[in-house]
GUGUBA-174688 format. One record per residue (C-alpha): x, y negated, z negated. Coordinates in Angstrom, 3 decimals. Each point is the difference from the previous one (the first is absolute). Layout:
! GUGUBA-174688
X	Y	Z
...
END
This chain:
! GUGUBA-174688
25.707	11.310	-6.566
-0.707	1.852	3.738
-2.079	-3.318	0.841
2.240	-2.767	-0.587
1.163	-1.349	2.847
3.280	-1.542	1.139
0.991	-3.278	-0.554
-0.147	-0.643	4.143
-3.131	-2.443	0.287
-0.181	-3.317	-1.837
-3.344	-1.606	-1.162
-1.144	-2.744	2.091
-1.571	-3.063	-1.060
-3.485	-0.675	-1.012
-1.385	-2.119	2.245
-3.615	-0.317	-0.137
-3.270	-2.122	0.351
-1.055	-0.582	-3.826
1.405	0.781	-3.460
-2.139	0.609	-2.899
1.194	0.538	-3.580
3.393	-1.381	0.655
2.063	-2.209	2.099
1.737	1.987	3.140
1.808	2.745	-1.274
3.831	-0.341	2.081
1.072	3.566	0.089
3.737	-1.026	0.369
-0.264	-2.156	-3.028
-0.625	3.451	-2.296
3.726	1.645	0.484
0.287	2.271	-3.059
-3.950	0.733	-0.389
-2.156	2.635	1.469
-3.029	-1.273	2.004
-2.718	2.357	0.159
-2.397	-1.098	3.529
-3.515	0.728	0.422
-1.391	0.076	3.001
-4.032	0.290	-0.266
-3.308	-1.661	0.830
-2.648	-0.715	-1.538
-2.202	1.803	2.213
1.573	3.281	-0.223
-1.348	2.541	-2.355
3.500	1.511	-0.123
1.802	-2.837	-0.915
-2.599	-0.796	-3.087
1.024	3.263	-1.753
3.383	-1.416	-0.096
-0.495	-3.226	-1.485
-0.039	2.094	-3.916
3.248	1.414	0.432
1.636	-2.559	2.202
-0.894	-3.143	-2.988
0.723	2.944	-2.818
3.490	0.362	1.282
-0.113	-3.971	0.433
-0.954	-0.400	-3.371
2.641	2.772	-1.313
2.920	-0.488	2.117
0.077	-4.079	0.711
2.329	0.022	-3.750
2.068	1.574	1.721
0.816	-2.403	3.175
-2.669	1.745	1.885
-1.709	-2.270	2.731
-3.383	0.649	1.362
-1.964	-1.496	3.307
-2.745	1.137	1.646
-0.214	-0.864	3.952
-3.219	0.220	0.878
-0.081	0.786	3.673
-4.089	-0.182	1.213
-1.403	2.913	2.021
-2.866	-2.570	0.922
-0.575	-3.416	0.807
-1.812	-1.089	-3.035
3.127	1.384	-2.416
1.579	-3.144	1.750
-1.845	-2.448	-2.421
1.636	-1.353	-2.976
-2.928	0.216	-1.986
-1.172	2.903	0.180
3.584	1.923	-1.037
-0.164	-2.608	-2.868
-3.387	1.535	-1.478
1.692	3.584	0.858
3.199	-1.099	-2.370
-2.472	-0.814	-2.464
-2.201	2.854	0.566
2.642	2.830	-0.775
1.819	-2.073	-2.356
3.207	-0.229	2.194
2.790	-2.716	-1.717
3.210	0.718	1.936
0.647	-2.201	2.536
-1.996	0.830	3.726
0.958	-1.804	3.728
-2.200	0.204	2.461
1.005	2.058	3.169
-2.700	-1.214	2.764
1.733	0.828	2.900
1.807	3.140	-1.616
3.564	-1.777	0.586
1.434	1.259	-2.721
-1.487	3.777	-0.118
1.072	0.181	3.822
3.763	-1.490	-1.441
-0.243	2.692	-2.421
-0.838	2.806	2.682
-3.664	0.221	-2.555
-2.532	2.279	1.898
-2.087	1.539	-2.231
-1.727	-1.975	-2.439
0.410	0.204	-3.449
3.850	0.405	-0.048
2.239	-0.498	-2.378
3.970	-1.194	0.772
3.070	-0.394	-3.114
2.463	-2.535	0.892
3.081	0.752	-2.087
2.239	-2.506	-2.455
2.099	-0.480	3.268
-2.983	-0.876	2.540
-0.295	3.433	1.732
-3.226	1.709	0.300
0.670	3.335	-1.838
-3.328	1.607	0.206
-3.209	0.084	1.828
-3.343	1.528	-0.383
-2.910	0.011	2.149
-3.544	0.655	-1.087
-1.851	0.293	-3.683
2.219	3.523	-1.537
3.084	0.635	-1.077
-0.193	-2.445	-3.224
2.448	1.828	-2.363
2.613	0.454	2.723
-0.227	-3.684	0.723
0.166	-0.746	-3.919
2.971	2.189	-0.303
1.750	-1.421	3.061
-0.659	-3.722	-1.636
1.403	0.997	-3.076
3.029	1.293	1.776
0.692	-3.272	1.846
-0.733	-2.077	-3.450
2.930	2.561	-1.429
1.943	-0.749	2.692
-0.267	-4.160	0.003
1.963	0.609	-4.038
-2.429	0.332	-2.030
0.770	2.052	-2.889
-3.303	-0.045	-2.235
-2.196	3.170	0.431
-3.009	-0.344	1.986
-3.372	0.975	-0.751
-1.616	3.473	0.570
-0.832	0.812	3.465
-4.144	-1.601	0.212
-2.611	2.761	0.003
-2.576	0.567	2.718
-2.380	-2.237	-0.147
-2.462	3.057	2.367
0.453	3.330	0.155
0.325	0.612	3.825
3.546	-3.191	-0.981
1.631	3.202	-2.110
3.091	1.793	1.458
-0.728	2.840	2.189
-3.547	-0.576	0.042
-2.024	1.785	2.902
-2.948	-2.286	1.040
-2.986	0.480	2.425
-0.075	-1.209	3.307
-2.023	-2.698	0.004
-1.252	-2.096	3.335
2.710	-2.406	1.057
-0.765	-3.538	0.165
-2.478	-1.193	2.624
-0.092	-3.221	1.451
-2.892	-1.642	1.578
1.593	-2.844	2.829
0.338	1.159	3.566
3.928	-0.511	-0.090
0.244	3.146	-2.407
-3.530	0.957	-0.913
-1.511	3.581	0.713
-4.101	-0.674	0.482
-1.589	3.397	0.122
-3.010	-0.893	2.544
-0.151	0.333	3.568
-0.742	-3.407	0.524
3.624	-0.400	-1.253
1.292	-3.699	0.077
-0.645	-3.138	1.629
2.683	-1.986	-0.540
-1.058	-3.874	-1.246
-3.584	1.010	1.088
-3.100	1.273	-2.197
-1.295	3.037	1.015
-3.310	1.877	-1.395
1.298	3.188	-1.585
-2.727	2.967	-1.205
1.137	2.672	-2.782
0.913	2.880	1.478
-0.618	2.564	-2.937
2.940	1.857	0.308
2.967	-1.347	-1.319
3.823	1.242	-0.002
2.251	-0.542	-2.475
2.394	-3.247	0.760
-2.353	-1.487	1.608
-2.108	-3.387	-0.234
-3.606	0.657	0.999
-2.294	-3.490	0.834
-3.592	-1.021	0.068
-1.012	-3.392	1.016
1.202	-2.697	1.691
3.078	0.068	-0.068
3.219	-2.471	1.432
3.318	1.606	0.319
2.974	-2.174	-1.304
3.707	0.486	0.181
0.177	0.821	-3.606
-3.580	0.852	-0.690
-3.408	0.855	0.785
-2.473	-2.844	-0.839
-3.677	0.686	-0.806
-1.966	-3.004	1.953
-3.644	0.817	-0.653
-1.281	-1.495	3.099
-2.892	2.054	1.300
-0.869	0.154	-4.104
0.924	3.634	-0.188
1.489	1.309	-3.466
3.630	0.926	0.386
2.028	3.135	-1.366
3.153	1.073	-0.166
0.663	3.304	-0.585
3.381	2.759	-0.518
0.027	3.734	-1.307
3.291	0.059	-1.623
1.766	2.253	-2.265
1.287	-1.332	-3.360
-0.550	-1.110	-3.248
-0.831	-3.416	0.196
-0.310	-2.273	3.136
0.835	-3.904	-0.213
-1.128	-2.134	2.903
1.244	-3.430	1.506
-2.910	-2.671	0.351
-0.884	-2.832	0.946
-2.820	-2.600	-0.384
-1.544	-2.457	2.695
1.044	-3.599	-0.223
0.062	-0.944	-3.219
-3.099	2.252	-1.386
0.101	3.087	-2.278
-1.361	3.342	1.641
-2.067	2.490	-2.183
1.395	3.691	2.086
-1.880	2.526	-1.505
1.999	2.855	-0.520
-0.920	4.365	0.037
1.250	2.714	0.457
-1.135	3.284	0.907
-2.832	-2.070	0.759
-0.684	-0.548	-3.828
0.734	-3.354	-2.279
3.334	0.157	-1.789
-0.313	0.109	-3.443
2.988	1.453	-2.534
1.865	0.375	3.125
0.067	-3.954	1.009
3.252	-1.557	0.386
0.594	-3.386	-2.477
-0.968	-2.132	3.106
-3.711	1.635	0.148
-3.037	-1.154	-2.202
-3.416	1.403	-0.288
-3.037	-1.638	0.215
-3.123	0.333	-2.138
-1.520	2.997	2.059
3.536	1.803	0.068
1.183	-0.906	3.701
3.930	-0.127	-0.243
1.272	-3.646	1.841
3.388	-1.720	0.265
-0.728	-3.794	0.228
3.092	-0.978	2.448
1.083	-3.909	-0.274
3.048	-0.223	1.197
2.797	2.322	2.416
1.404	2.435	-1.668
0.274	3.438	-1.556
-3.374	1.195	-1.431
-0.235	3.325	-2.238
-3.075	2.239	1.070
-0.032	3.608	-0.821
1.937	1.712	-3.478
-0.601	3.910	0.420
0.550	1.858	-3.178
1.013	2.855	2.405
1.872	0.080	3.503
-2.569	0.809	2.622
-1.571	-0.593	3.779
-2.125	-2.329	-0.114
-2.271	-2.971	2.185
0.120	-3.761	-0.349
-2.301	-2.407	0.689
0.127	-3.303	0.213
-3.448	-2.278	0.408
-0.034	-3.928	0.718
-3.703	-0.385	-0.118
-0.180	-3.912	0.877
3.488	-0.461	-0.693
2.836	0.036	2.410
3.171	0.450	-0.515
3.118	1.557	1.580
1.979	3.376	-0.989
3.773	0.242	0.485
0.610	3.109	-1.001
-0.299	3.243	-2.544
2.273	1.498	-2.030
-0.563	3.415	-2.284
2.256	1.694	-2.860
1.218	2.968	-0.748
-0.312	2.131	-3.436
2.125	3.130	-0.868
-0.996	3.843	0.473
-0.596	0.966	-3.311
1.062	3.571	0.388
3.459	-1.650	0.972
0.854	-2.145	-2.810
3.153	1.019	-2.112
-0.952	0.324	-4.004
3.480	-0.960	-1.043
END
């Protein structure tokens, strides 16, 4: 295969804060096995669409001296916390062993950028292939097979996995949909032209126009490193709000303290209703809410069609904090390949 790389850089050593499902995995220990590295967080919508194929190929391959960890490297703070990527193990059912990567030592050792990534280590210790972001499944498949071939093992393999969504299928031409938006001053893009005040609350008013990729505030509001906090202070009702293009959109919350937030959620200024992401309940006079009780990734909006569309996020009394959105693609119809 084009994408297998030289045997030039060695694996290094996975040194990290916490190990759940097994002891520390010692990379040099596993000389004539392929070791198949995850790097994700539990935060990241990308990296969750992973998690199926990376614990299938687990759950196929580990018969045949395949090794699998998953470094969880944080994008924020609260990712740090033992706990909570405990109840994320358990949430998506993940059983191959996971160190935590606080600091991002070992992605920054293994030259990981982009989050979710995935890196081979051949039966020698070599990283043979790498790739970044959430396509590309079959190729990395294929290339794992190859380096399972190539470590002596002579049984066959099983078939190549099929997609588990259309837009994961070979050659498959996708909409653009609105990149990922994050709501902290370090990296965040706030649409209004009160803009941000760093570690300071400011009192934002809806602007009515809104651009896509861009985070839209009304309320009081403080502006964190990593997010934008609702603080309810003057007793106004805070929204959040971003027209985005996509088929769903997934969101990053956050309660206050140790309560659970009601957010009531809309869009195009109506209730969700068949269109609700798992995450989203509806009450008994049909308003569409997402009851948030702990940090993480929350599911919002499930289009049955890629389309332009408005959220909005409502805290009523409750505060919490966003971190950030992020929205998914579907493929063009017209564009799909019948064979």
């Amino acid at each position: 295969m084009q994408d297998i790389l030289p045997q030039t850089v060695r694996a290094r050593e996975l040194l990290g804060d916490f190990w759940f499902n097994s002891e520390p995995v010692p990379i040099t220990a596993l000389r004539g096995q392929v070791v198949l590295l995850y790097f994700w967080d539990f935060g990241c919508a990308g990296c969750l669409r992973l998690i199926p194929y990376v614990a299938e190929w687990e759950k196929r391959y580990a018969p045949f001296g395949l090794v699998t960890v998953g470094i969880h490297t944080p994008r924020f703070s609260f990712g740090k916390r033992p706990g909570l990527v405990q109840e994320a193990l358990a949430r998506y059912g993940i059983r191959f062993s996971v160190v935590m990567d606080n600091e991002a030592l070992i992605a920054t050792q293994y030259e990981c950028r982009v989050l979710p990534e995935i890196v081979l280590v051949d039966k020698d210790g070599f990283i043979r292939y790498r790739n970044a972001g959430d396509a590309n499944m079959a190729a990395v498949e294929q290339a794992l097979q190859a380096l399972i071939y190539s470590a002596g093992v002579g049984a066959v393999l099983p078939m190549i996995m099929d997609p588990l969504r259309e837009s994961d299928r070979s050659g498959a031409i996708c909409f653009r949909a609105t990149p990922e938006l994050y709501a902290g001053y370090l990296r965040g893009s706030v649409g209004n032209v009160e803009g941000y005040a760093p570690e300071s609350v400011l009192s934002y008013s809806d602007p009515g126009i809104y651009l896509d990729g861009r985070i839209y505030v009304d309320g009081d509001w403080r502006s964190e490193r990593e997010c934008l906090r609702l603080t309810g202070d003057s007793g106004r009702e805070g929204h959040l709000l971003a027209r985005y293009q996509g088929l769903d959109v997934q969101a990053v919350l956050e309660p206050e303290g140790e309560k659970k937030a009601e957010i009531t959620v809309r869009q195009d200024n109506e209730f969700l209703s068949a269109n609700r992401g798992e995450d989203v309940q509806l009450d008994k006079l049909g308003r569409s809410y997402v009851v948030v009780d702990e940090p993480r990734l929350y599911n919002l909006v499930r289009n049955r069609e890629y389309g332009e569309h408005l959220i909005r996020l409502s805290g009523g009394g409750h505060r919490f904090a966003l971190y950030g959105f992020a929205f998914a693609t579907a493929v063009i119809p017209e564009l799909v390949s019948n064979n």
